[in-house]
OpenMM code with the backbone's topology and positions (N, CA, C; nanometers):
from openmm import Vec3, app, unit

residues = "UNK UNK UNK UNK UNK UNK UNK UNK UNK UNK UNK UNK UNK UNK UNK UNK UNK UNK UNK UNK UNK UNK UNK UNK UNK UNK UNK UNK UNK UNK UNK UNK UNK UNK UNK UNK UNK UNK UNK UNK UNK UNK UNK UNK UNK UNK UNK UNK UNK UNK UNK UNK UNK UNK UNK UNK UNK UNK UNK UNK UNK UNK UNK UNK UNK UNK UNK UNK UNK UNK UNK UNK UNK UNK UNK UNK UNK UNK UNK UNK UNK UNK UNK UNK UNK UNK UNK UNK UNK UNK UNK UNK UNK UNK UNK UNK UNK UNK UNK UNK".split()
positions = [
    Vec3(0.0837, -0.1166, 0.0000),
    Vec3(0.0000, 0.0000, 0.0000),
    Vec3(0.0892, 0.1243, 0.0000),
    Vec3(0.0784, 0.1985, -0.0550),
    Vec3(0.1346, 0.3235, -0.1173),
    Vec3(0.0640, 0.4573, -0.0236),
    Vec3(0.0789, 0.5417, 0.0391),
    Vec3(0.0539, 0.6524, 0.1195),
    Vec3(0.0944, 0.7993, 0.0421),
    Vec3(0.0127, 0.8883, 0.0206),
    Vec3(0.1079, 0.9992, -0.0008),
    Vec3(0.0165, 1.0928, 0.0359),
    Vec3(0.0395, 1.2134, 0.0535),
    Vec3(-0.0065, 1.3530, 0.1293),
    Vec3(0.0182, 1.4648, 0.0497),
    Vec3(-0.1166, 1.5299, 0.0263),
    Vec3(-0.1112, 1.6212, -0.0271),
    Vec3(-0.1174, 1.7530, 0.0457),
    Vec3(0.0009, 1.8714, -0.0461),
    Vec3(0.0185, 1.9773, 0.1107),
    Vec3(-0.0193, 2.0781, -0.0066),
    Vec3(-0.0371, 2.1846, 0.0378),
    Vec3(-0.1236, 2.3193, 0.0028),
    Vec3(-0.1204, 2.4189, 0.0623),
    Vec3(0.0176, 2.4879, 0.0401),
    Vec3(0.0475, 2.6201, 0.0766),
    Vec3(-0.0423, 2.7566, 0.0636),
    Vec3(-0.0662, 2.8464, 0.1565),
    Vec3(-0.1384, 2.9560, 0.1302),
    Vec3(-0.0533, 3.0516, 0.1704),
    Vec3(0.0623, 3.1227, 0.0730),
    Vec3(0.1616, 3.2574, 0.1163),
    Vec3(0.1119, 3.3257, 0.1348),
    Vec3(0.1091, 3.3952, 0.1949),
    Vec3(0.0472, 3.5908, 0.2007),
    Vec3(0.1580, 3.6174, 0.0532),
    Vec3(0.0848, 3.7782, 0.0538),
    Vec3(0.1900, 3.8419, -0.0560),
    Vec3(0.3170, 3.8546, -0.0736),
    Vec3(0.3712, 3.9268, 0.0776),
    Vec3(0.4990, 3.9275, 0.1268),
    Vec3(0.5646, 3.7697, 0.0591),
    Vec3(0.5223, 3.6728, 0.1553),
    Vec3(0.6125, 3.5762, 0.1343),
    Vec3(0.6055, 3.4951, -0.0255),
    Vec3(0.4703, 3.5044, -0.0963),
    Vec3(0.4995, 3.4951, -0.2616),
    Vec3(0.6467, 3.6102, -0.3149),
    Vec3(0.6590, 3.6970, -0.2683),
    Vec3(0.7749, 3.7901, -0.3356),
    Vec3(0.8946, 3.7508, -0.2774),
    Vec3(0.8852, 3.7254, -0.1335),
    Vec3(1.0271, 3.6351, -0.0925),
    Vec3(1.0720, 3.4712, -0.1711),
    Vec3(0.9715, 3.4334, -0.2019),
    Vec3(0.9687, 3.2858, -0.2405),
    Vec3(1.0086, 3.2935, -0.4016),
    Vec3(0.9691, 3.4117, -0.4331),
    Vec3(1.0022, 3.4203, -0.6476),
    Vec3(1.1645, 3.4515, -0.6063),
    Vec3(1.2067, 3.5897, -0.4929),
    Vec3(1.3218, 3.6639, -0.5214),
    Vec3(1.4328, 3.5044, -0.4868),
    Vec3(1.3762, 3.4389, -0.4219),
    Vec3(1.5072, 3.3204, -0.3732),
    Vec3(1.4978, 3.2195, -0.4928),
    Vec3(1.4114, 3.2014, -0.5595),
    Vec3(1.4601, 3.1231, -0.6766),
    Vec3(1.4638, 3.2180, -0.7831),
    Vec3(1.4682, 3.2863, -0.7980),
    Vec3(1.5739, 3.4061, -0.9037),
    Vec3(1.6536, 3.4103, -0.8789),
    Vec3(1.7181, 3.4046, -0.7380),
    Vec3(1.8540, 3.4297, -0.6647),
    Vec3(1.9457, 3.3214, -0.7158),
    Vec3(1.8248, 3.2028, -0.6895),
    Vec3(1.9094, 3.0717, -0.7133),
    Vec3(1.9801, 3.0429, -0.8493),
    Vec3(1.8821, 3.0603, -0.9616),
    Vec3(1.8840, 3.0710, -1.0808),
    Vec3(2.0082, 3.0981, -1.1349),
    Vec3(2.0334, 3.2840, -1.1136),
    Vec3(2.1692, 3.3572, -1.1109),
    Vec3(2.2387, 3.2774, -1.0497),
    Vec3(2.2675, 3.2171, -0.9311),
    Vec3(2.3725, 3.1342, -0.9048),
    Vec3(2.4225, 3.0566, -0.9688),
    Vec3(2.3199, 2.9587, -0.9854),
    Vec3(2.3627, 2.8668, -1.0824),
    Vec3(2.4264, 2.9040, -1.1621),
    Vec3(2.3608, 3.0274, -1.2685),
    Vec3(2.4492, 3.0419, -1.4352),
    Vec3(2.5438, 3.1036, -1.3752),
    Vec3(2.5775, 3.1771, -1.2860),
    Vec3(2.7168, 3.2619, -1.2968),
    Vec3(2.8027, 3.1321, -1.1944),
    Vec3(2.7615, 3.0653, -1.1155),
    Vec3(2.8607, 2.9286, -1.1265),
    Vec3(2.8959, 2.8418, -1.2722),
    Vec3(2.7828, 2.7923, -1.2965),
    Vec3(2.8211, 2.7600, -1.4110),
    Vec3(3.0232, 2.8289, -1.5018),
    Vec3(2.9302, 2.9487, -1.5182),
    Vec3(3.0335, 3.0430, -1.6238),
    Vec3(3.1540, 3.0552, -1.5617),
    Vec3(3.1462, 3.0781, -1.4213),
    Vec3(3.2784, 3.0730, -1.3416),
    Vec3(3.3772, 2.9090, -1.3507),
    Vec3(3.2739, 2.8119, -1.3669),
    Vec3(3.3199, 2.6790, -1.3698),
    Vec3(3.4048, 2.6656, -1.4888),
    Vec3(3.3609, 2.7268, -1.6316),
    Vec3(3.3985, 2.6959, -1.7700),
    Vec3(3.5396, 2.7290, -1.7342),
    Vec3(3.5029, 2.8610, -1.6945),
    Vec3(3.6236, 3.0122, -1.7060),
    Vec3(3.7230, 2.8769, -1.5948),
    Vec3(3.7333, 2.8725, -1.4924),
    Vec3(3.8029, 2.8146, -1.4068),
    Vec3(3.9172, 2.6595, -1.4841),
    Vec3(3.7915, 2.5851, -1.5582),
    Vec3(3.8404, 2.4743, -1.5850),
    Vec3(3.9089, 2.4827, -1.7019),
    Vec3(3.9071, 2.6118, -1.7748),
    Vec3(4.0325, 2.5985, -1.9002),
    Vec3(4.1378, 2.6765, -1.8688),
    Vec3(4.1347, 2.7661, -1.7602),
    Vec3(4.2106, 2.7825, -1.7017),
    Vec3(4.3189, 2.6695, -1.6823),
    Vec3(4.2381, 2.5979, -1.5720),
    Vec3(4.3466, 2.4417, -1.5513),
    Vec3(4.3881, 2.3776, -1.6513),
    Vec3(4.2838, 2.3260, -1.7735),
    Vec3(4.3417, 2.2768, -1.8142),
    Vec3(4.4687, 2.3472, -1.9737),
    Vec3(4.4631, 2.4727, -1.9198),
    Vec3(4.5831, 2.5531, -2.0141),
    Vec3(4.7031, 2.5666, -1.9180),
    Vec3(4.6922, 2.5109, -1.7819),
    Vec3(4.7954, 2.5525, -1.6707),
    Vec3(4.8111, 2.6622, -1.6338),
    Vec3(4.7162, 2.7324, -1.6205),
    Vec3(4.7221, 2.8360, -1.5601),
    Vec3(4.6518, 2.8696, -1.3987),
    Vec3(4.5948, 2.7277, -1.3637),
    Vec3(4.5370, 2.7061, -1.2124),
    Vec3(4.5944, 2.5724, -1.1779),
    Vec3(4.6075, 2.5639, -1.0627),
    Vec3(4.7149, 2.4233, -1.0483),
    Vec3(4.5215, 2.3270, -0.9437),
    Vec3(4.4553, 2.3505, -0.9267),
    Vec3(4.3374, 2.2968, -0.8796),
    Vec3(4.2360, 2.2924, -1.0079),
    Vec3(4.1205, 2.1875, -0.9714),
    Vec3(4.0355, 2.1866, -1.1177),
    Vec3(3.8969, 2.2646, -0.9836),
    Vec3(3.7771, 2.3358, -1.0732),
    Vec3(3.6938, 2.4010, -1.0222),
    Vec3(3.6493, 2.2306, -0.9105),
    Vec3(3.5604, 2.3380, -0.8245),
    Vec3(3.4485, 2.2438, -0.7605),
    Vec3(3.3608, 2.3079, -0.6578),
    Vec3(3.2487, 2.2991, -0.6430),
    Vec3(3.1324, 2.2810, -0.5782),
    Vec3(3.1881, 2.4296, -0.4697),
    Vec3(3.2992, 2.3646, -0.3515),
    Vec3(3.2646, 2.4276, -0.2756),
    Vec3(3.3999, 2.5657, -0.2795),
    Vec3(3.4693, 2.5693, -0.3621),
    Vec3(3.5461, 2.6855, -0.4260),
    Vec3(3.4800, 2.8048, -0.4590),
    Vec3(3.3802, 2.7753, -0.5315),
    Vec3(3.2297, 2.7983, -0.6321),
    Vec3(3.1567, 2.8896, -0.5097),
    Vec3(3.1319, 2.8180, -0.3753),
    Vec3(3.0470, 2.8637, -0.3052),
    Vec3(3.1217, 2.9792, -0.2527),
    Vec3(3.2157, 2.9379, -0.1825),
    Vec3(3.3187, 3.0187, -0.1532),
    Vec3(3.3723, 3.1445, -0.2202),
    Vec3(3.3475, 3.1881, -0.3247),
    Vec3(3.3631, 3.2878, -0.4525),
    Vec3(3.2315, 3.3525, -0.4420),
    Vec3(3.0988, 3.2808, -0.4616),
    Vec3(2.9912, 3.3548, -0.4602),
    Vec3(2.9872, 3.4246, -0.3277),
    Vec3(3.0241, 3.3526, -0.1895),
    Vec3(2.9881, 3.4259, -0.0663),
    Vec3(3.0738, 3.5743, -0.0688),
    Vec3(3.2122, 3.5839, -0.1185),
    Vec3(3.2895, 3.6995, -0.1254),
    Vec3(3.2214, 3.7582, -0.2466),
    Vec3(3.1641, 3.7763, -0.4009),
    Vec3(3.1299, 3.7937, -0.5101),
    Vec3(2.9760, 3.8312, -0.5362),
    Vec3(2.8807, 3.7983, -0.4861),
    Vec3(2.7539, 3.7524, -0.4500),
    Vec3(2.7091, 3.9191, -0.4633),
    Vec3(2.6315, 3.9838, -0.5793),
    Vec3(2.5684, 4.1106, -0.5291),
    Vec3(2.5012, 4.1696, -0.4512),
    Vec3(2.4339, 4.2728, -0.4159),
    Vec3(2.3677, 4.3426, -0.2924),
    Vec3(2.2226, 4.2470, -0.2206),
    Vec3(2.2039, 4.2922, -0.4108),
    Vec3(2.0478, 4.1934, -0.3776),
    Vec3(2.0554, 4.0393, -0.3534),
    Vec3(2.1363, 3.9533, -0.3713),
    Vec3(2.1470, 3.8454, -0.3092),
    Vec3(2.1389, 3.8288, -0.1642),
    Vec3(2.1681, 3.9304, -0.0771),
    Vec3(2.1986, 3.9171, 0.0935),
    Vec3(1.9955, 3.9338, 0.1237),
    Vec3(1.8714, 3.9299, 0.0180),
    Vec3(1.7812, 3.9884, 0.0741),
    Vec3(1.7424, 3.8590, 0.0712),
    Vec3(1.7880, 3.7060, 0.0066),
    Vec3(1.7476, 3.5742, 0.0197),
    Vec3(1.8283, 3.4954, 0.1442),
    Vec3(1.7988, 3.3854, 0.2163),
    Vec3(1.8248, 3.2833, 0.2414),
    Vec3(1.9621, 3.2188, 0.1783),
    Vec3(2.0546, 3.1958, 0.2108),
    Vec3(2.2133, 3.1810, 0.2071),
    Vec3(2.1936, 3.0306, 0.1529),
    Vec3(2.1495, 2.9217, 0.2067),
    Vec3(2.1585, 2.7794, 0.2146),
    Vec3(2.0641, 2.7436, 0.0575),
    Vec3(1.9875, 2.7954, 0.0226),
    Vec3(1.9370, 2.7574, -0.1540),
    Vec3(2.0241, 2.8242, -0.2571),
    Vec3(2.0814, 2.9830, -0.2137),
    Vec3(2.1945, 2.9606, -0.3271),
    Vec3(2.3504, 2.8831, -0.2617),
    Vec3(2.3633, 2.7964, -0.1754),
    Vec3(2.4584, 2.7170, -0.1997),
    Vec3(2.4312, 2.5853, -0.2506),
    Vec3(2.2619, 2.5393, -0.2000),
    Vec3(2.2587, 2.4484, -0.3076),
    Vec3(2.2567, 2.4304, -0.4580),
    Vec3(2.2661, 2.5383, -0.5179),
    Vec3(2.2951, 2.5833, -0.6284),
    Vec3(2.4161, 2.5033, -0.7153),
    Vec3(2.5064, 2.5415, -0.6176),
    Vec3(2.6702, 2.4757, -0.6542),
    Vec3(2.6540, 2.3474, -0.6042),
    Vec3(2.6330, 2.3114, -0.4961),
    Vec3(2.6085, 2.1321, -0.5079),
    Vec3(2.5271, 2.0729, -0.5918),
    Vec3(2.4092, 2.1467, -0.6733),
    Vec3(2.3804, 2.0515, -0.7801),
    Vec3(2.4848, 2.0682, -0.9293),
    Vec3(2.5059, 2.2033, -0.9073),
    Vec3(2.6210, 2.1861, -1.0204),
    Vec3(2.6769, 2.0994, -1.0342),
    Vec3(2.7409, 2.0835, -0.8935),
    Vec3(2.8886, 1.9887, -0.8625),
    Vec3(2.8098, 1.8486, -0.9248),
    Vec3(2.7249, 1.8236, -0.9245),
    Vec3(2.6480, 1.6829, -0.8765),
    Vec3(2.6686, 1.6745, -1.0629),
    Vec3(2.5923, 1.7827, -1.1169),
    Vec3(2.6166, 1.7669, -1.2719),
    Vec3(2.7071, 1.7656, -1.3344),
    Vec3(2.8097, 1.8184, -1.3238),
    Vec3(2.9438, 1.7688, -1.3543),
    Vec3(3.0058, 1.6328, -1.2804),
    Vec3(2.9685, 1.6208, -1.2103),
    Vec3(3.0339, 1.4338, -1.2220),
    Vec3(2.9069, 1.3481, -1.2618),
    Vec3(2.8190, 1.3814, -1.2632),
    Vec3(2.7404, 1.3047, -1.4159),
    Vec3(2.8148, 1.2561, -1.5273),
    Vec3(2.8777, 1.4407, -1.5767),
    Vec3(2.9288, 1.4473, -1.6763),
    Vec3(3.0295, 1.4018, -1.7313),
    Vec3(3.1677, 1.3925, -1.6194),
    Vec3(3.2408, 1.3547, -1.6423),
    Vec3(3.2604, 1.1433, -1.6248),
    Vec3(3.1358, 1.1714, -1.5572),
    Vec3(3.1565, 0.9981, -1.5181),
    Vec3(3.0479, 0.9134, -1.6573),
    Vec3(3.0533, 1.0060, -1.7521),
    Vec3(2.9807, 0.9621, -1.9046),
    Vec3(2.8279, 0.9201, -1.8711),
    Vec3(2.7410, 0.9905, -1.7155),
    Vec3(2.6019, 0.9217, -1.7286),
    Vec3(2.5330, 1.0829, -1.7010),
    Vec3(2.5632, 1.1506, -1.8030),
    Vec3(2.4674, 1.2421, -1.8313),
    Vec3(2.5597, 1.3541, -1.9313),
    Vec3(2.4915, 1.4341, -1.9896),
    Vec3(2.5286, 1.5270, -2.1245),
    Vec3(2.5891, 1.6587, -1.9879),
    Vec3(2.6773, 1.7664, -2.0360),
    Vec3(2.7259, 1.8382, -2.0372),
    Vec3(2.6355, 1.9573, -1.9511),
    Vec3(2.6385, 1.9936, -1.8501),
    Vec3(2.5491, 2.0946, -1.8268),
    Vec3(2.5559, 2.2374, -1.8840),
] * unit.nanometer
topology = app.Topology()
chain = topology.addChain("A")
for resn in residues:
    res = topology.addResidue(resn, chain)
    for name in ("N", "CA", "C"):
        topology.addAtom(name, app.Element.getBySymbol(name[0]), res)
């Protein structure tokens, strides 16, 4: 027998505009990890970084890098940001998924 629960949020306004601005936030994370990842990894592999990118370098860059309006979200969804990155690149490199 199979169980599941259905849940049904009711935000006020306020928190619909907090809830869009943190996954916009997230979003931007992602792509400007992403772009930082490319930029990083031909770096290495031209020898010009002696480390290859990862996950928590990534986070570490956004927390110093991170614009104004980022400090008005929740810290812990844009770091999961870079752990799913991270997660997609060893997909990638381990040949069980396409290129993010």
């Amino acid at each position: 027998m199979h169980r599941s629960h259905v849940i049904r949020m009711y935000p006020t306004e306020a928190q619909i505009v907090l809830l869009k601005k943190t996954i916009g936030t997230v979003r931007y994370a992602y792509n400007w990890g992403l772009e930082q990842w490319n930029t990083q990894y031909q770096e290495f592999k031209e020898g010009k970084r002696e480390t290859k990118p990862n996950q928590y370098t990534l986070a570490k860059d956004w927390a110093k890098w991170k614009p104004e309006w980022a400090h008005e979200t929740a810290a812990k969804p844009q770091q999961g940001a870079f752990m799913y990155l991270g997660v997609a690149f060893t997909n990638y490199f381990k040949k069980r998924a396409g290129r993010p």
